[in-house]
N, C-alpha and C positions, 0 to 999 in steps of 0.2 A: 158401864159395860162399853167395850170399844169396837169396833167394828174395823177391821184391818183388812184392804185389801191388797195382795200383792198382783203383780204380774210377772211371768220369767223374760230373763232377758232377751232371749231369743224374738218372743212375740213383739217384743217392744222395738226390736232390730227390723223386724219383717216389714211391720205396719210401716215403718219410717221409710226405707225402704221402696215400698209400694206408691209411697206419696208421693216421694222423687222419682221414679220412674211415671207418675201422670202426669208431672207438670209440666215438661215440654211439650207432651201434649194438648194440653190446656194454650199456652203460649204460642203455638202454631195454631190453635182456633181461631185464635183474635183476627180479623179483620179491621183494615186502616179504616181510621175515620173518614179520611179523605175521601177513597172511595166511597163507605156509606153515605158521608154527606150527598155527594157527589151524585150516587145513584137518585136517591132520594129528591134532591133537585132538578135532574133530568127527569124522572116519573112524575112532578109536579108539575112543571114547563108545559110535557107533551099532553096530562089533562087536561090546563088551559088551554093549549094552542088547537087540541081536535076541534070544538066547538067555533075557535075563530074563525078556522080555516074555512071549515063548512060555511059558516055566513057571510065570507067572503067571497069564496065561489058563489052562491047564490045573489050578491050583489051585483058581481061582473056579471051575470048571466041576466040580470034586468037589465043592467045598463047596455048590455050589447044588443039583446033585446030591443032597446029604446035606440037602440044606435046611437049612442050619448059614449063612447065609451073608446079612446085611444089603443089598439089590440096590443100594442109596450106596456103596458099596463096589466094583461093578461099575461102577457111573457113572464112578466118579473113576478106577477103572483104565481104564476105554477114555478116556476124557479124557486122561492122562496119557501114556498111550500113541498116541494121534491129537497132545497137543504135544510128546510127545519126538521124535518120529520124522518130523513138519512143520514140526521147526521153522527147515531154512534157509529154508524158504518163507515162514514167516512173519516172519521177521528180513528175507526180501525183500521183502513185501508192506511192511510197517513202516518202512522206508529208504525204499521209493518214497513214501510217504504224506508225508514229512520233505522230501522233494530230495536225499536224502544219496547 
């Protein structure tokens, strides 16, 4: 005994169809890798860098403390510290200045 399935042509038009109308869809989803990497690298960076930061500051703040401590030294870290932790902002200000 055989078991025959058909389908009419129509349904078999429709479904096809419908696939092709989601795939650009689908294709506009993707996100660059680039940027994921990218993201993903910058949220790694700023994990580590909160904790140095903090023990950094609390270094200077003994050494100045102790009066052991050059205030260039405090410049450059809060400097350093205001571009690590601004700086998609500023990578954004600097794109828009370009058109990019």
């Amino acid at each position: 005994m055989r078991l025959q399935l058909t389908v009419s042509g129509s349904t078999t038009s429709a479904a096809a169809l419908a696939t092709l109308l989601w795939l650009p869809g689908f294709a506009f989803a993707q996100a660059s890798p680039f940027m994921t990497g990218a993201a993903a690298l910058q949220t790694n960076i700023l994990a580590w860098l909160t904790p140095v930061a903090i023990i950094l500051v609390m270094v200077l703040g003994g050494m100045a403390m102790a009066n052991r401590i050059s205030w260039g030294w405090c410049v450059a870290a809060i400097m350093g510290i205001a571009i690590s932790f601004g700086a998609p902002q500023i990578v954004t200000w600097v794109r828009g200045m370009f058109g990019v």
